[in-house]
C-alpha positions in Angstrom: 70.9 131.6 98.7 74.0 129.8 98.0 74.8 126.7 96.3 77.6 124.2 96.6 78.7 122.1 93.9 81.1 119.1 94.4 83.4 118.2 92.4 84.1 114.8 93.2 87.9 112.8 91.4 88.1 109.2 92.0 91.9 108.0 91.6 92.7 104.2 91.1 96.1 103.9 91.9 98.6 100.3 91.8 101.5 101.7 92.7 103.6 100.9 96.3 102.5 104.2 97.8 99.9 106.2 97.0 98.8 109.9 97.2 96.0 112.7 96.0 95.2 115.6 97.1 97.3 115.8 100.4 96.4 111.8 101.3 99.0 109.7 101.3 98.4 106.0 102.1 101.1 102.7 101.9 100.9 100.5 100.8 99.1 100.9 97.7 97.5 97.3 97.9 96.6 94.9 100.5 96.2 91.2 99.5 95.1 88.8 102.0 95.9 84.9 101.7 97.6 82.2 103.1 97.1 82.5 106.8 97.2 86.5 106.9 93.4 87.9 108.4 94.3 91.1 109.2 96.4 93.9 107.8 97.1 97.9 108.4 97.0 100.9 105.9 99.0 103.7 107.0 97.6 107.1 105.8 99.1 110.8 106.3 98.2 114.0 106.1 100.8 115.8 103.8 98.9 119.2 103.4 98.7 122.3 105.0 95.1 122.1 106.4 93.0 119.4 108.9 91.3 117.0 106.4 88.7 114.8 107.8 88.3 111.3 105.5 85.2 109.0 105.2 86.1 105.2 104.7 84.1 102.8 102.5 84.3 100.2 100.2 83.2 100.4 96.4 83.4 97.7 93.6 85.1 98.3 90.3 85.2 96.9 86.7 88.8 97.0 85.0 88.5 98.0 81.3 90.2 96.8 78.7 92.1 99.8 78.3 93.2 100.2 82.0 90.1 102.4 83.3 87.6 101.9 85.9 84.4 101.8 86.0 82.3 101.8 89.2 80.0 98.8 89.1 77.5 97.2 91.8 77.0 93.6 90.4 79.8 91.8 89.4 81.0 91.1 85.9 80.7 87.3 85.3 83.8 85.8 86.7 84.3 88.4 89.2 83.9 88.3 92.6 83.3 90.8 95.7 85.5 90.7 98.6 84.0 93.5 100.6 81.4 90.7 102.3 84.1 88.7 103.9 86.1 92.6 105.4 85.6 94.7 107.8 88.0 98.2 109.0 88.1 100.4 111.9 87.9 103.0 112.1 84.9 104.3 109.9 86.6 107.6 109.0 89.4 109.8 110.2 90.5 113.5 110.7 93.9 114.0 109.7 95.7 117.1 110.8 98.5 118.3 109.0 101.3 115.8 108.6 99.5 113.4 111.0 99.1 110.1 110.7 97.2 107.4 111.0 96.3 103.6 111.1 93.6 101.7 109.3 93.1 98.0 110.2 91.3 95.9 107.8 89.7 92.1 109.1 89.1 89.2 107.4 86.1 87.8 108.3 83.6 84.7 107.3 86.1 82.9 105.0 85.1 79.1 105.5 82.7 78.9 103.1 84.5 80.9 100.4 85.3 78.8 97.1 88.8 78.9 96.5 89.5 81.8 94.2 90.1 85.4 94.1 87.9 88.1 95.7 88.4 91.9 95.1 86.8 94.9 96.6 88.3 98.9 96.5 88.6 100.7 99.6 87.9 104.0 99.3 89.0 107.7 101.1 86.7 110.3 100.1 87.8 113.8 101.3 85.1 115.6 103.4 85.1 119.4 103.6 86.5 120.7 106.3 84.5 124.5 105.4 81.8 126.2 107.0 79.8 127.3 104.5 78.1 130.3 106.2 81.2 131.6 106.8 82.8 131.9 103.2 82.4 135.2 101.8 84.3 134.3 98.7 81.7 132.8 96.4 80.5 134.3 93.4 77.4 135.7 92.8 74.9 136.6 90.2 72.5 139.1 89.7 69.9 137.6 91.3 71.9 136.7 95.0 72.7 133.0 93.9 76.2 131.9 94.8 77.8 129.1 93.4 80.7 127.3 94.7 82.7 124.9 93.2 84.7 122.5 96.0 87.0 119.8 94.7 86.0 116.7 96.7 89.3 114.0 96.2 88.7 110.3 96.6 90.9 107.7 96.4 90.6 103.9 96.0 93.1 100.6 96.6 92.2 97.2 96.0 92.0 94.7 98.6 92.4 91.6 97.2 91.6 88.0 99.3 92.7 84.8 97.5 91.3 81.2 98.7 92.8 77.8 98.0 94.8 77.6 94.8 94.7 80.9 92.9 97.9 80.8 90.1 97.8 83.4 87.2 100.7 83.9 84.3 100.9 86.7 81.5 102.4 87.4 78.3 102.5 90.2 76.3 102.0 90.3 72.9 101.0 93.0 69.7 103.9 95.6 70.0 103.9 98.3 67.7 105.9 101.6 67.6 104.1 104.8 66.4 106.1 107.8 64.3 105.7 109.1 67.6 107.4 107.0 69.4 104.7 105.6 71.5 104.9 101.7 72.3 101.6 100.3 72.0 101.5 96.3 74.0 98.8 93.9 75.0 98.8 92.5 78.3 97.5 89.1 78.4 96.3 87.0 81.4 95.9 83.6 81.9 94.4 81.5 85.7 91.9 82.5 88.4 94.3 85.6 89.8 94.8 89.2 88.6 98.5 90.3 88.0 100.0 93.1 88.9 104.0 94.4 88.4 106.2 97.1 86.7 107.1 97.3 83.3 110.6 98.3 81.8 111.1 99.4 78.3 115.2 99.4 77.2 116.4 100.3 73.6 119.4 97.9 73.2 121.4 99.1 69.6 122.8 97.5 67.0 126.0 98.0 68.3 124.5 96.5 71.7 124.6 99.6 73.8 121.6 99.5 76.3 119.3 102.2 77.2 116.4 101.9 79.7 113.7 104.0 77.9 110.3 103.8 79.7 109.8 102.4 83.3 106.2 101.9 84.5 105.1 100.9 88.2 102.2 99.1 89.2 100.3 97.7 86.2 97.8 95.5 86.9 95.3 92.9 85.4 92.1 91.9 87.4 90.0 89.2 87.0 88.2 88.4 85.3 89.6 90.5 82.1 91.7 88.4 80.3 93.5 91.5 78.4 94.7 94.7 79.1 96.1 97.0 76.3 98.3 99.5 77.1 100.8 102.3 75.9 103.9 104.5 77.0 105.5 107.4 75.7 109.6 106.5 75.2 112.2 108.7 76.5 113.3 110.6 73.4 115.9 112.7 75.3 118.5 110.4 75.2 119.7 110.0 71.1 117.6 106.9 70.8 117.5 105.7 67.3 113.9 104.5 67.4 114.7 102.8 63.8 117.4 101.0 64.5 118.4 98.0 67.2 115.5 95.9 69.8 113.1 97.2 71.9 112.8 94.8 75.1 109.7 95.0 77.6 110.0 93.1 80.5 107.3 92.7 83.5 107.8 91.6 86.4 106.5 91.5 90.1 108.2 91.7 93.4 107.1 90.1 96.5 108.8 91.0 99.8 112.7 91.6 97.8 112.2 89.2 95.2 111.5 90.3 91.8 110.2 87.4 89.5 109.5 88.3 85.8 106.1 87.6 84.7 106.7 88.3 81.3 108.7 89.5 78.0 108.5 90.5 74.5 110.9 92.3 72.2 110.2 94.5 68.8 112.8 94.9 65.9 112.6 98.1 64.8 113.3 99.4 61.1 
């Protein structure tokens, strides 16, 4: 008798492309509003072997600390989107570097309130195996083989916004460990989640500048209000971590303008 155990990784990514396993989809978010009701993923197959995909959508709670939590009834404040999409096609078998479209709808939006509605769509990895045909399990004593196949999933938000959705941030409580790891607070205000890229530079007493930490697609969903968060600094380039400013600056970029969203600076001693 054999046995199969999956061994299933979900990966939230918010960056502008995305990839696990051998999947790689772009963009990493789709956000529907204004007049926009309907928009493509493109996904490829970057690996060596045919990969076959199942399509779905799946809700998920932010943390405060950045982590994700699947949920199926929303937080207070939060709302679904995955009622008012639909995609085609249902799954898809990938061979290698092939590629494919996904088209996602927007559907049944006159009677949404204005707002922000988020869902996760989600690419779990099916195996491709037959499992009669593997000899290479283990087995016991007793004729049992076990084996263990890592089953990759990845999600993206799809995010619809109604009406007048606004949101601004600020970032606050920045401390420095021995370590030199920068500890910040992300704070959100209005009814939309914010999402950007964060730079870190060391500027000296002497004024010399010196980008030290560069992060890409951070993001805060509604409803959290806060997001902490922390980055390791770039000790490789004769930073005095005791001397001189430490500048963070977020900001987002729509289309090929960057807008900052926020700042906050630490004097260091």
């Amino acid at each position: 008798m054999k046995q199969y155990l999956i061994m299933l990784c979900m990966i939230f990514f918010s960056i502008n492309t995305t990839a696990q396993g051998n999947l790689l989809i772009a963009p990493a978010r789709v956000v529907f509003e204004g007049q926009s009701r309907m928009q493509e993923l493109n996904l490829a197959n970057t690996g060596k072997d045919t990969a076959r995909y199942l399509i779905s959508f799946i809700e998920i709670k932010m943390n405060e600390d950045g982590t994700f939590k699947q949920i199926s009834q929303p937080d207070s404040g939060q709302q679904f989107a995955s009622g008012n999409l639909r995609y085609f096609p249902r799954s898809v078998i990938l061979a290698p570097n092939e590629a494919q479209t996904i088209k996602i709808q927007l559907v049944k939006t006159s009677q949404l309130a204005p707002g922000e509605y988020r869902s996760h769509i989600y690419f779990r990895a099916e195996s491709m195996e037959k499992p009669l045909a593997d000899r290479s399990a283990l087995k016991d004593s007793f004729g049992l083989s076990v084996k263990l196949i890592p089953v990759f999933g990845i999600s993206i938000p799809v995010i619809i916004r109604v009406g007048d959705t606004r949101a601004a941030a600020n970032i606050s409580g920045l401390t420095l460990t021995p370590e030199n790891r920068l500890s910040m607070t992300f704070n959100r205000t209005g009814n939309a989640s914010i999402y950007g890229g964060i730079t870190v530079i060391h500027i000296s007493e002497k004024g010399k500048v010196s980008e030290v930490g560069v992060v890409n697609g951070l993001a805060v969903y509604t409803p959290n209000l806060s997001r902490q968060f922390n980055i390791n600094l770039d000790d490789k380039q004769g930073v005095d971590y005791h001397k001189g400013m430490l500048r963070v600056v977020y900001t987002t970029k729509k289309g090929t303008v960057s807008t900052q969203l926020a700042k906050a600076e630490l004097q260091l001693k």
